[in-house]
C-alpha positions in Angstrom: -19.9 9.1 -12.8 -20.7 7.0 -15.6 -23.8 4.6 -15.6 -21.7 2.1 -15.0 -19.6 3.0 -12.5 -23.0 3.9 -10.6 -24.1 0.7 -11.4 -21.1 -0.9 -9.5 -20.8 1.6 -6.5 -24.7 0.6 -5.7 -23.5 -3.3 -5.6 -21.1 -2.0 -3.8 -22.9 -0.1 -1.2 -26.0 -2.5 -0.8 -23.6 -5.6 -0.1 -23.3 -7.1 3.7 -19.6 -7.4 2.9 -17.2 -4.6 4.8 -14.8 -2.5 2.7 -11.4 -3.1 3.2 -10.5 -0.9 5.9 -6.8 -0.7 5.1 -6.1 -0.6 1.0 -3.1 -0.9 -0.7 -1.7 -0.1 -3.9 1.5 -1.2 -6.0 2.5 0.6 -8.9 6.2 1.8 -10.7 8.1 4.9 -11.4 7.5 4.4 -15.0 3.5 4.5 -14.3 4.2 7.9 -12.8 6.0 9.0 -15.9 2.5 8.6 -17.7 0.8 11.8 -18.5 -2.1 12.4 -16.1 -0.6 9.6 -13.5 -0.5 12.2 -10.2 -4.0 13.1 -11.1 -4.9 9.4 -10.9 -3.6 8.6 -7.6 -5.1 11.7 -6.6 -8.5 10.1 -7.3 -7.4 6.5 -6.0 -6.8 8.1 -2.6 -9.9 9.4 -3.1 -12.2 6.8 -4.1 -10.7 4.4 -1.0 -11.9 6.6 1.4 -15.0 7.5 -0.4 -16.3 3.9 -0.3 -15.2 2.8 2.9 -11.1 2.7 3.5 -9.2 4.3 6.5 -6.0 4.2 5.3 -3.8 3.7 2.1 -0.4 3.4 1.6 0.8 3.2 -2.0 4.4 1.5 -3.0 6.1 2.9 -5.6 8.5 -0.1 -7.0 11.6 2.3 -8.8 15.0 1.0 -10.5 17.0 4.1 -10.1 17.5 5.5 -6.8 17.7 9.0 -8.8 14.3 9.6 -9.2 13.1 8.9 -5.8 13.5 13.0 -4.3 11.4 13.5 -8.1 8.8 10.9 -7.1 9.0 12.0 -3.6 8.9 16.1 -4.6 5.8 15.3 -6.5 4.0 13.0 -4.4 4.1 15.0 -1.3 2.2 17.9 -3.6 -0.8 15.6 -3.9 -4.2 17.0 -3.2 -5.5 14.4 -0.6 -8.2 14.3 1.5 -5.8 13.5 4.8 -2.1 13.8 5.5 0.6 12.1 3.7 4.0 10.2 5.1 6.2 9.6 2.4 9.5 7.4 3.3 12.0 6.4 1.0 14.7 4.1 1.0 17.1 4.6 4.3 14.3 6.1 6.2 13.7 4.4 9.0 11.3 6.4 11.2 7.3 4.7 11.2 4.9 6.0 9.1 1.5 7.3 11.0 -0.7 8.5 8.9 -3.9 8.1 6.8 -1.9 7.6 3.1 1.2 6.4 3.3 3.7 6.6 0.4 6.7 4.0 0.4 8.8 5.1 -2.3 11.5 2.5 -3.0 11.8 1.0 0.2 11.6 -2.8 -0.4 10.2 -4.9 1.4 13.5 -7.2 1.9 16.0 -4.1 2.7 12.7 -2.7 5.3 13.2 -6.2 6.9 16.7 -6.7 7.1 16.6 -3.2 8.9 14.7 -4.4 11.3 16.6 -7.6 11.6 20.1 -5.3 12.7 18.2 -3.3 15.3 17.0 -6.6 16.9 20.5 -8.0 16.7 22.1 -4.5 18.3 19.4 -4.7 21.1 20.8 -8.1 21.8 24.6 -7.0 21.8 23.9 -4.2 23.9 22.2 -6.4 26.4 18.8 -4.5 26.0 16.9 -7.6 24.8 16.8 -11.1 25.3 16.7 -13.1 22.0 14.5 -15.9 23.6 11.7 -12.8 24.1 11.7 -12.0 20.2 8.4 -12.6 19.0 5.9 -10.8 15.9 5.3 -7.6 17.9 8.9 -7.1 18.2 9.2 -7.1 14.2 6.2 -5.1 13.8 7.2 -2.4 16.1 10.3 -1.8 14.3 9.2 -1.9 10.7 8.8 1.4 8.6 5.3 0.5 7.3 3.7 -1.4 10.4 0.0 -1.5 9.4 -0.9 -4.7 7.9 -3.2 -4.1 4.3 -6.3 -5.5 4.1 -6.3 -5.4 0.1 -3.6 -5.1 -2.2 -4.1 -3.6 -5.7 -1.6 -4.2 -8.1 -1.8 -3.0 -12.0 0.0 -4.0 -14.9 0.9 -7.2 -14.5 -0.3 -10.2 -12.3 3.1 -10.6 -9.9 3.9 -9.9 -6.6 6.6 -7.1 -5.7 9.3 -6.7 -3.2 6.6 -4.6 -0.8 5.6 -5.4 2.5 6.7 -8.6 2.8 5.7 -9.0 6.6 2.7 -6.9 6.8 1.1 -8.7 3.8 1.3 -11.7 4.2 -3.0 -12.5 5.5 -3.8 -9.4 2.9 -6.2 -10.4 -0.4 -4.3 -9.7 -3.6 -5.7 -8.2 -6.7 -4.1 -8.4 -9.9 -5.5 -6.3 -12.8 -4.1 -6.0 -15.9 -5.3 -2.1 -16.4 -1.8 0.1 -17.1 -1.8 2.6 -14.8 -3.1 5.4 -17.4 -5.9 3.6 -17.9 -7.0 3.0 -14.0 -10.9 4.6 -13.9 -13.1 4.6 -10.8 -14.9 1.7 -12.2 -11.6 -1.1 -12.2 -11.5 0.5 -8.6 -15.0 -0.3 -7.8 -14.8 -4.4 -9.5 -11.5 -4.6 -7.4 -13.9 -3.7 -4.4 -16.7 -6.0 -5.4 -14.0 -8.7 -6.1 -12.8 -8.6 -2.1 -16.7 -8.6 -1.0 -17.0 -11.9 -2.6 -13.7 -13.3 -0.9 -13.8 -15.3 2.3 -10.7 -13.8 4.2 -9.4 -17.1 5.8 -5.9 -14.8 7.4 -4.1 -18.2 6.8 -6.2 -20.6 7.9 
């Protein structure tokens, strides 16, 4: 660890602020063509649970269906520190665990999934439409942990990802390419959220 970065992660530590307990990152299939990439998620997994995070789920934004078993393949040979559920697009079985990797699965078609089960409930009798509420929709989607910080590189604009769960999460735009991502823009994304006054739409 650089100066630096040491110089940070002390702010870091010695600040009453929590850590985001729940992080999230946003990147693209072409940031995992990058040489080096897989070895920098591998450390971004590793720094949020170093300084503070219980669970991650990365989103990986992709505009050909092809490479998704590629990304997937790859992804699921990570070293982490704690399991890994990857889920791709058509999956629609929960994801429990401490990283979770949403590999083109946007956050519209994960929603409009949701939507048809609700409706077939209804058909079948099972559920009363008048009893839909949140809960309902949260216990159906893929990805139903709500982020408490969402990292997104590259560019400062928001992505078809977690749609619902987002929606009281702080956003943090940076724009570091991927390649470039060091511990240290990981740390001032950290420090940035400690100086934020979560308001969860109020």
């Amino acid at each position: 660890m650089g100066v630096y970065d040491y110089y940070l992660a002390l702010r870091f530590r010695f600040d009453d602020a929590d850590a985001p307990e729940h992080v999230a990152l946003v990147i693209t299939e072409r940031d995992l063509l990058e040489q080096g990439a897989y070895a920098t998620l591998e450390d971004f997994i590793q720094w949020a649970f170093e300084y503070g995070s219980e669970r991650v789920t990365i989103s990986v934004s992709v505009l050909d269906e092809a490479v998704v078993p590629t990304l997937s393949r790859e992804i699921r040979s990570l070293d982490a520190p704690h399991h890994i559920a990857v889920r791709e697009p058509g999956d629609t079985e929960p994801a429990d665990a401490p990283v979770q990797v949403n590999i083109g699965l946007g956050g519209k078609r994960e929603f409009a999934a949701v939507v048809r089960s609700l409706a077939e409930e209804v058909e079948a009798g099972e559920l009363d439409p008048d009893d839909i509420d949140g809960t309902d929709i949260e216990e159906r989607l893929v990805f139903p942990d709500e982020p408490d910080f969402v990292v997104k590189t590259g560019a400062e604009r928001l992505s078809d990802f977690m749609i619902w769960q987002s929606v009281y999460a702080e956003l943090y735009f940076t724009d570091v390419n991927w390649r470039d991502f060091r511990k240290r823009d990981y740390l001032r994304a950290l420090r940035d959220y400690q100086d934020r006054q979560r308001r969860f739409g109020r």
